[in-house]
N, C-alpha and C positions, 0 to 999 in steps of 0.2 A: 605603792602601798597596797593598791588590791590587790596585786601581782603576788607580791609577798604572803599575804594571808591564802591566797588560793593554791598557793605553795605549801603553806602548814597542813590545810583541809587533803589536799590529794595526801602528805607525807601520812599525816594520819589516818587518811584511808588504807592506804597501801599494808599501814604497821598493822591495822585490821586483818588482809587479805594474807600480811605474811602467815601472822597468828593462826588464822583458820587454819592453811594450808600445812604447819609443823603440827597442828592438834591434831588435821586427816592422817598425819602419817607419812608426807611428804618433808625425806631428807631434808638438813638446812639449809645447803648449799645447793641441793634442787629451789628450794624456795624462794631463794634470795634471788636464782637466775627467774625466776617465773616472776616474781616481783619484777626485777629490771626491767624485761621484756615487756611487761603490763604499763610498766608505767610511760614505757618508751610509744608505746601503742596509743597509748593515752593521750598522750601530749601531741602524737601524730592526728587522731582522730578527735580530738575535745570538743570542736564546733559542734560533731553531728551527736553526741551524745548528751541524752537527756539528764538535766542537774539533778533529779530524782531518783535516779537509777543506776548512779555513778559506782556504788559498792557491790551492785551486783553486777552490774558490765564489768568491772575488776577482777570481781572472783572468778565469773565466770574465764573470762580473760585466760587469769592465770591459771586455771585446771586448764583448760584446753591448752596452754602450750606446755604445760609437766606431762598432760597424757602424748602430745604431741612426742615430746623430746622419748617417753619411755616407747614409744612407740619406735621411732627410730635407732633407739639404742635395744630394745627388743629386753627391756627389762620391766616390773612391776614393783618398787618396794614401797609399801605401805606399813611401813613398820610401828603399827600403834604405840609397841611397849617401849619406842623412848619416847619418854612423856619429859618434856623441857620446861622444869618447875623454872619459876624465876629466882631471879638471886634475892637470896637471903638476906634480910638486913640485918646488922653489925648485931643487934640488940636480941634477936630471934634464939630462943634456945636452940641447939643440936636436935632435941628429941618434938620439937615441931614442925621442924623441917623434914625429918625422916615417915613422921605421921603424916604432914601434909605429900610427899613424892607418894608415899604408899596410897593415901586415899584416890592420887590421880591415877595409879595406876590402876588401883582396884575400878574406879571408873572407866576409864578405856578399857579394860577386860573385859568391864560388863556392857559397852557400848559396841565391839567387838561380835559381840556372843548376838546381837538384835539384827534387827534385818537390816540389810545395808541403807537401805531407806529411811527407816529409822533413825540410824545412827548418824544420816545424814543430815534429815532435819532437824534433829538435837542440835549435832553444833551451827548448822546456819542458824538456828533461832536464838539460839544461849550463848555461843561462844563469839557469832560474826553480828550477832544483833541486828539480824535482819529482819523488817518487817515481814508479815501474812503474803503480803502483795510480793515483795521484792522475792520471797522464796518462791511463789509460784510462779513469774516472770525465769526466774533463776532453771527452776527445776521443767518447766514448761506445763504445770499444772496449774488448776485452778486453785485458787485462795480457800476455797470451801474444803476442797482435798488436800490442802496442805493442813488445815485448823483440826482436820478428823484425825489424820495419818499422826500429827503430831501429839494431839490427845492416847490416842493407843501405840504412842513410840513412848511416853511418859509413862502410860501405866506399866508398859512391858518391862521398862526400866525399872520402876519401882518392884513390881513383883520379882523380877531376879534379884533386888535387894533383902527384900521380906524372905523368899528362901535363903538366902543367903546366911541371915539373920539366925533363922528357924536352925537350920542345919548346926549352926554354928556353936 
């Protein structure tokens, strides 16, 4: 029984870490193996890993073996602008789904355009739902520099929307 449920929590971890890793821009079928690998690792190492810090030893995890493998393949593709909306439900007009693909992209465009830094704590905090703590563990900063950085990744954000806006 426990066995089982600690099976749904890592599954659902993982569908977390895949998620992150296709929103960075990493291929699917990159993903999916970065996934495997994570989780294989996981399951190898689970004694010594703290139950607190399990989503970010994943991610992290799983960047280091996609930079690994593009390192060995001597390749980079961070290809933001396939943005992988989810499947539409049966009941969903045509012209919400087209709006909702276009808003993501117009997002990653302008997530793109920010410092990579930025754009990185944007989605660890909004998209992988990381805690203050867990991104700075993650990114190897302090919690106070991730709370400021991410305060002026938000505004940056918003201000390329506001021209955006303006221009438009």
């Amino acid at each position: 029984m426990e066995e089982t449920l600690n099976n749904e929590i890592l599954n659902s971890e993982l569908n977390i870490v895949f998620r992150y890793l296709v929103k960075k821009g990493v291929p699917y079928l990159d993903a999916q193996d970065a996934v495997q690998e994570t989780a294989f690792k996981y399951l190898k190492y689970a004694d010594s890993i703290r139950s607190s810090k399990v989503r970010s030893w994943l991610i992290r995890v799983a960047l280091n073996y996609y930079y690994d493998q593009c390192r060995k393949n001597k390749k980079y593709i961070l290809n933001l602008e396939e943005e992988m909306v989810g499947t539409p439900q049966v009941e969903e007009l045509p012209e919400l789904i087209i709006l909702a693909k276009e808003r993501s992209a117009e997002i990653t465009r302008k997530l793109t355009k920010l410092k990579p830094l930025y754009s990185e704590l944007l989605l660890l905090k909004y998209e992988s739902d990381l805690s203050y703590d867990e991104i700075s563990q993650l990114l190897g900063i302090s919690a106070s520099s991730v709370k400021s950085n991410l305060f002026r990744a938000r505004k940056s954000l918003l201000k390329s929307f506001e021209e955006a806006h303006y221009e438009g």
